[in-house]
Every structure is written in structure tokens, then in C-alpha cells.
N, C-alpha and C positions, 0 to 999 in steps of 0.2 A: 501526427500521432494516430491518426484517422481509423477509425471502425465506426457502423455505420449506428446512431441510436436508434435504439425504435422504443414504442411503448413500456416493456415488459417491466416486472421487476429490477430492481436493480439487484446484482448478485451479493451485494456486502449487506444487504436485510433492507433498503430503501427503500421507497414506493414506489420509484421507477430512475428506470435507468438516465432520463432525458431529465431528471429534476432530482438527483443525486449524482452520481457520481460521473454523466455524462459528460456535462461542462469541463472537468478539468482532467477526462482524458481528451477529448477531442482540442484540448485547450483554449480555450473562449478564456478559463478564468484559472489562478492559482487554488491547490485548496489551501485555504487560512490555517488549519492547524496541521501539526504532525498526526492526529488521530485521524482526516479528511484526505490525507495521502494514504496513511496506511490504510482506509478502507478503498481507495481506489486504485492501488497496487492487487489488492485481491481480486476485485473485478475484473484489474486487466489481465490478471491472470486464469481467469474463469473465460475471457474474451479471446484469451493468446494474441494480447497485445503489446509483443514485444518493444518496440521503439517507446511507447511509454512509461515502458516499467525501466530502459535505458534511461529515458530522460531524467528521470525521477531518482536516478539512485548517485550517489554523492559520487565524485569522478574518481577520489581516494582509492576508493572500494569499488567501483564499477567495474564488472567482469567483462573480459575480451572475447569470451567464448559463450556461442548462444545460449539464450537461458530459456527459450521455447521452443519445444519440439512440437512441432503442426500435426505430426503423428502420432504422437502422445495419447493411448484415448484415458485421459484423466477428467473427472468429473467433478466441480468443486459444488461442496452440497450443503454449505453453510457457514456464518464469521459469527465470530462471540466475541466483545471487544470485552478485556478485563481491566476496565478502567480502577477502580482501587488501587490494584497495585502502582499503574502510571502516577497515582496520584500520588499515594504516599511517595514512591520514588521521588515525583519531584519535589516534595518538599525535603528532601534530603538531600540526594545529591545535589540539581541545582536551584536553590530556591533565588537566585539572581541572577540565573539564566535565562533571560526570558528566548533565545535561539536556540535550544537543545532541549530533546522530549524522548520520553522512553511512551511507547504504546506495548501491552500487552495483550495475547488475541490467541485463537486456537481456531485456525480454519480444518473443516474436514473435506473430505475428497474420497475420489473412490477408481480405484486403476485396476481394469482385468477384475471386475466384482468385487475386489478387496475395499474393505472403509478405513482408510487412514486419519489422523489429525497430527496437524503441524501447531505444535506450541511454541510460542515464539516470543522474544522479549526486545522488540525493536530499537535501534536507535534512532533519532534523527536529529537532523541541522539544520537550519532556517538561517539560508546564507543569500548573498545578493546572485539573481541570475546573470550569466556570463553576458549576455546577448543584450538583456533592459536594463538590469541592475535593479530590476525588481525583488525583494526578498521572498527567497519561494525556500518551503520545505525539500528535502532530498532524504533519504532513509541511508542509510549510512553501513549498519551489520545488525547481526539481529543473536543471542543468544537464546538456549533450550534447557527451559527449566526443566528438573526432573520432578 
């Protein structure tokens, strides 16, 4: 999954890249929750890490057609995780689910001097890895609230 850590920030608001979200792109470790993927999907997207954000996404739904352009010049400029809503969700839709999580978040970005934000209302699955049979998160589809 390899991109190289160094010091700096971590791009999902961390303190750094090598003691957040470092470990479980370059894979040493899972992250534990669907909130710990969905911050490090941002990253790797702020990294144009593609093969990680492939590993990461549930095979169901995983797209065949690339999902980073290297030429892109997109800048991502900040994550807001909106936890409340994650939370009420879960206790609604599944409060006996302990494999299925909604994260809610609003990354902004910035293309050709434009400022964008992606609001986003994720799914994910906490299913056994194909490879260990370890249970790892996968992000699954994501809807856009208005």
C-alpha cells in the first residue's frame, strides 16, 4: 500500500502522520473502527494513495475504473468528522450490529483555486479479511445529504 511516512501532520487533523493514520495505510495494523478508516481514506486521498483506498473499499462496490488521477491538481484542505449524526444513526438503524457503521464528515479541497466540500454520509462493514480472516473495516457507498 506503500507511500513513504515522514513527520508532518497527519492530513485527517492528527498530530502526525506516523502516529495516526500512517500505520494502517502502509498496513502494520487494521484501523479498529469505521470512523479510523474513514479518516484514513481521506488521507490517502490527500496522498493519492490509490491501492489503499482499493483495499479499503468493500469488493461489492469497489470500482474497476481508476479512482486517482496523479494529475489531478486537487488540494484537500481539511476533515470535520460529524459524529452525532453517526451516533444517533447507530442507535437506530443498527443497535445489534456491532459490523455496520455510518461515519458522517465534510472534507473540503480546492481544484484550479476553486474551494469545494464533499459531504458525505458513509457506509461501512466490518467483515473477515479475504487473505487472514482477520475482521477489518471496508467502506462500502456513501450518500450526500443536502
Amino acid at each position: 500500500m506503500s507511500k513513504t511516512i515522514t513527520p508532518e501532520a497527519c492530513p485527517c487533523g492528527g498530530a502526525s502522520l506516523a502516529a495516526c493514520c500512517g500505520p494502517f495505510i502502509e498496513g502494520s495494523i487494521l484501523p479498529p473502527t469505521a470512523e479510523a478508516l474513514m479518516r484514513s481514506r481521506y488521507t490517502a486521498y490527500s496522498l493519492k494513495n490509490e491501492p489503499y483506498l482499493l483495499a479499503t473499499w468493500h469488493p461489492s462496490t469497489r470500482p474497476t475504473e481508476p479512482i486517482v488521477d496523479e494529475k489531478e491538481p486537487i488540494r484537500w484542505l481539511g476533515l470535520e468528522v460529524k459524529s452525532a449524526l453517526r451516533l444517533r444513526q447507530r442507535k437506530v438503524n443498527s443497535p445489534d450490529d456491532p459490523d455496520s457503521d455510518t461515519v458522517e464528515f465534510v472534507a473540503r479541497f480546492k481544484v484550479g483555486g476553486r474551494a469545494h466540500r464533499l459531504h458525505e454520509v458513509s457506509r461501512f462493514l466490518r467483515e473477515p479479511d479475504p487473505d487472514t480472516g482477520a475482521p477489518r473495516w471496508y467502506y462500502v457507498d456513501g450518500s450526500f445529504p443536502e
